[in-house]
ROPA-224897 format. One record per residue (C-alpha): residue number from 1; residue in three letters; z negated, x, y. Coordinates in steps of 0.02 Angstrom, whole numbers. Layout:
REM residues N
{num = NUM	residu = ALA	zz = Z	xx = X	yy = Y}
...
***
This chain:
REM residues 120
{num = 1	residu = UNK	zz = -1027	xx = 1228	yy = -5507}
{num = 2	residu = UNK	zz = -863	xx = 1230	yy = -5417}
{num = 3	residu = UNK	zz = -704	xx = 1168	yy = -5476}
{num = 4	residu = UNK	zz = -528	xx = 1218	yy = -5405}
{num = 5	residu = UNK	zz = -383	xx = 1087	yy = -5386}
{num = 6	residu = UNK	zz = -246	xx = 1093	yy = -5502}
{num = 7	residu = UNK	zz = -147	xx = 935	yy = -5477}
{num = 8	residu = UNK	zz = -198	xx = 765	yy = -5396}
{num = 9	residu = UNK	zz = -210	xx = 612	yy = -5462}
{num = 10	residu = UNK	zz = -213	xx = 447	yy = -5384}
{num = 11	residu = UNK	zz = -335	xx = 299	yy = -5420}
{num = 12	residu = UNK	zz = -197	xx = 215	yy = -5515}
{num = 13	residu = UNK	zz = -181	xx = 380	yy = -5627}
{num = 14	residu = UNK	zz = -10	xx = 429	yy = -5543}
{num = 15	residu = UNK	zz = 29	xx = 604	yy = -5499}
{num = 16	residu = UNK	zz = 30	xx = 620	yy = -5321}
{num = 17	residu = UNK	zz = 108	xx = 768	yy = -5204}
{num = 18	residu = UNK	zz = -46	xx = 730	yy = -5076}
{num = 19	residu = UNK	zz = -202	xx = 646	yy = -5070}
{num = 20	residu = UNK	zz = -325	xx = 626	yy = -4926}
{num = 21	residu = UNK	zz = -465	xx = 734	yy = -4957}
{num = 22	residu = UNK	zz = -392	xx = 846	yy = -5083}
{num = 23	residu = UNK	zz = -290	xx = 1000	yy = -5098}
{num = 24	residu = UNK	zz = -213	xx = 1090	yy = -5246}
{num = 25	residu = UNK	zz = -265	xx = 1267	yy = -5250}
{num = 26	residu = UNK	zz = -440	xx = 1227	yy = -5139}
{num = 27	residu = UNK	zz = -611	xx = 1242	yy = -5243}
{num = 28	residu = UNK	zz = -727	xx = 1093	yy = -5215}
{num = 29	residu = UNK	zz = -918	xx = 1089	yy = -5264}
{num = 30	residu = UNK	zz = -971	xx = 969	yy = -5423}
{num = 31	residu = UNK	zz = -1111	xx = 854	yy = -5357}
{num = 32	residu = UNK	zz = -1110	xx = 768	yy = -5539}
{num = 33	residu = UNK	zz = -1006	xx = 734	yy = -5719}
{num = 34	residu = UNK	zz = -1010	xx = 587	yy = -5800}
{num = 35	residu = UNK	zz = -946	xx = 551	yy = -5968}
{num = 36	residu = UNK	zz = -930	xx = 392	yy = -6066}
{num = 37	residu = UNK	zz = -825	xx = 342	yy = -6228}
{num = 38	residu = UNK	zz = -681	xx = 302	yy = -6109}
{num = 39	residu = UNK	zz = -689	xx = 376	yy = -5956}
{num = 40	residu = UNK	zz = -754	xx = 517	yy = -5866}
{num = 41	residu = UNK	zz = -766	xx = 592	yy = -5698}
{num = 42	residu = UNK	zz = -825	xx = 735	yy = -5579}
{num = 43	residu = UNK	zz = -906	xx = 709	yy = -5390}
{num = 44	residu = UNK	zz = -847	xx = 813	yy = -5270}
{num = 45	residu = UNK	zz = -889	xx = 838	yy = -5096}
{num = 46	residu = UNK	zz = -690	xx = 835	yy = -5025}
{num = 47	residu = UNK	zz = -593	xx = 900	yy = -4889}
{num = 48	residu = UNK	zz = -664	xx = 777	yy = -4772}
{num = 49	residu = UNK	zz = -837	xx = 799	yy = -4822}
{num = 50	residu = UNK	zz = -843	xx = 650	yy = -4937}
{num = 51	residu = UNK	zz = -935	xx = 630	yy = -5084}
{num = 52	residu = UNK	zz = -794	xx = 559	yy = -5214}
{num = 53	residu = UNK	zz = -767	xx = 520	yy = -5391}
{num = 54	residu = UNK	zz = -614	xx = 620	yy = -5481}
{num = 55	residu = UNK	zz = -526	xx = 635	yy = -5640}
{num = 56	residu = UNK	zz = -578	xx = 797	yy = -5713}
{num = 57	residu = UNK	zz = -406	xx = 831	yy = -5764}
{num = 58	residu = UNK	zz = -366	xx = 875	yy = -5594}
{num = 59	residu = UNK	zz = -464	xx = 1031	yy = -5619}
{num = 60	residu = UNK	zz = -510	xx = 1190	yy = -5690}
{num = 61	residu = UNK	zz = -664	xx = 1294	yy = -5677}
{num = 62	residu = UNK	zz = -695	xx = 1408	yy = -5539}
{num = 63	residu = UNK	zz = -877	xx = 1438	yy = -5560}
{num = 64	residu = UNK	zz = -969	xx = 1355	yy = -5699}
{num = 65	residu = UNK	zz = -1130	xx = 1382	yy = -5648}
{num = 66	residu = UNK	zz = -1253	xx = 1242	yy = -5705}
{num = 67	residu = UNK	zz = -1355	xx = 1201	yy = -5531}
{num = 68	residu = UNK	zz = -1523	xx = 1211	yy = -5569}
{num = 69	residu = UNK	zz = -1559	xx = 1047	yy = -5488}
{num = 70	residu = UNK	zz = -1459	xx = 949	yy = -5639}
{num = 71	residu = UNK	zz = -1534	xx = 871	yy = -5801}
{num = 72	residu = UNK	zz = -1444	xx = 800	yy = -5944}
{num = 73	residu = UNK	zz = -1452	xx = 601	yy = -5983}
{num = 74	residu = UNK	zz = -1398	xx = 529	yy = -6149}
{num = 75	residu = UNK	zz = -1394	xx = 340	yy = -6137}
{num = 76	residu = UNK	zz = -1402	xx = 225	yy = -6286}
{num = 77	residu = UNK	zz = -1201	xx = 164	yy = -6218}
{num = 78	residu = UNK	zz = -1166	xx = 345	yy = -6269}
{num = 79	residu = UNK	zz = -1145	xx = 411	yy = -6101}
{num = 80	residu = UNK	zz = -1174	xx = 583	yy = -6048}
{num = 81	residu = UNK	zz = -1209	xx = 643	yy = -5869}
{num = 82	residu = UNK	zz = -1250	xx = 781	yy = -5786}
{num = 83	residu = UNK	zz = -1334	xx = 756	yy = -5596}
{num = 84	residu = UNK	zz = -1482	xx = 786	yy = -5510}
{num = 85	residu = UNK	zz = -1621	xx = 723	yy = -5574}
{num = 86	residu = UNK	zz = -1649	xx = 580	yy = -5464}
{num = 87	residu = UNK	zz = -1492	xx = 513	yy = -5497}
{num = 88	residu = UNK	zz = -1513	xx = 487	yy = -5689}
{num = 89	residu = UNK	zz = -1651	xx = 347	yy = -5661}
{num = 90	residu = UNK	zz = -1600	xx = 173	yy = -5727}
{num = 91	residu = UNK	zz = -1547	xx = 49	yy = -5612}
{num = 92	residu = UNK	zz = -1506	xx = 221	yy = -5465}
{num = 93	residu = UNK	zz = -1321	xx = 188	yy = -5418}
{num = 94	residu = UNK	zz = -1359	xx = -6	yy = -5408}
{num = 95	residu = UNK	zz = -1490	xx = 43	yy = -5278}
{num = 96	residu = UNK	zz = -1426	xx = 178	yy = -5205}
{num = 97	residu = UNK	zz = -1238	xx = 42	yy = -5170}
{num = 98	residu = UNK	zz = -1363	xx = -76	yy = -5104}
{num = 99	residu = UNK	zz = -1435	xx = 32	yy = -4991}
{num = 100	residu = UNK	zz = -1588	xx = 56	yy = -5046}
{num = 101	residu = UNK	zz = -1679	xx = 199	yy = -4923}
{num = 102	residu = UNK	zz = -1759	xx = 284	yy = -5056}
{num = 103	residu = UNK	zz = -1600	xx = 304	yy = -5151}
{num = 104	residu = UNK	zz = -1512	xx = 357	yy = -5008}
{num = 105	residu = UNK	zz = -1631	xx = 483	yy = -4978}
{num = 106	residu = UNK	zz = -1632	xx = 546	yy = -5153}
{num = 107	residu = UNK	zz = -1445	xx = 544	yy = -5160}
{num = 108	residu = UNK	zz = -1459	xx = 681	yy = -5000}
{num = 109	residu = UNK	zz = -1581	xx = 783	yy = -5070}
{num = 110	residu = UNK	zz = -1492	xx = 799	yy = -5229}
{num = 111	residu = UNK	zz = -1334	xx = 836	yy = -5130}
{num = 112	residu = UNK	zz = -1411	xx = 954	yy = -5040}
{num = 113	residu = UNK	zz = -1497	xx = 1046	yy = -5171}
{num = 114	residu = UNK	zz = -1319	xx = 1075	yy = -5271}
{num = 115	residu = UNK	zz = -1256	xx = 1141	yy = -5091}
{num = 116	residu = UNK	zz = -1387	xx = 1248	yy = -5063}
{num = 117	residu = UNK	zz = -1381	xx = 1333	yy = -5245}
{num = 118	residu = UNK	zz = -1197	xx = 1378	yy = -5212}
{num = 119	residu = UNK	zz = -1246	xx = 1448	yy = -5028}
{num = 120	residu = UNK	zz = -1344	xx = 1559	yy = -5113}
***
């Protein structure tokens, strides 16, 4: 799935001109959405490389492609998300901020699964 920059928005929600790591007009790969009852957000990998987490209001479709990679979770707290599969596991982002080996290696391999389906 790619998505293409329409506007930027800061981490305070503010409009912004510029932002380091994003461009309007530049498509960006979607590692992962995320939905809850109040928020939601897309993973990109950025102009710097970066794996980061953006309003999907900055954003349209350029290719919505489902990677193959990705599996639906629906979480008791009502959340939705979309991600490689590794990634859905209870108690993954806690170990993958502590990092955990394992869930850094499972965070690559997901990334690099999503990558490689849009090389193809």
């Amino acid at each position: 799935m790619l998505v293409r920059c329409v506007k930027i928005i800061d981490a305070y929600g503010d409009g912004v001109d510029a932002y380091p790591g994003m461009t309007v007009g530049k498509s960006y790969p979607v590692l992962e959405i995320s939905f809850w009852s109040d928020a939601c957000y897309v993973r990109v990998v950025d102009d710097n490389g970066s794996d980061t987490i953006w309003s999907p209001d900055m954003f349209e479709t350029a290719d919505g492609t489902i990677p193959r990679c990705w599996e639906a979770a629906l979480d008791a707290d009502l959340s939705l998300r979309l991600a490689p599969k590794a990634w859905l596991r209870k108690g993954y982002w806690t170990d993958n901020f502590s990092q955990e080996p394992a869930a850094l290696a499972e965070y690559e391999e997901g990334r690099a699964a999503v990558l490689a389906e849009l090389a193809e």
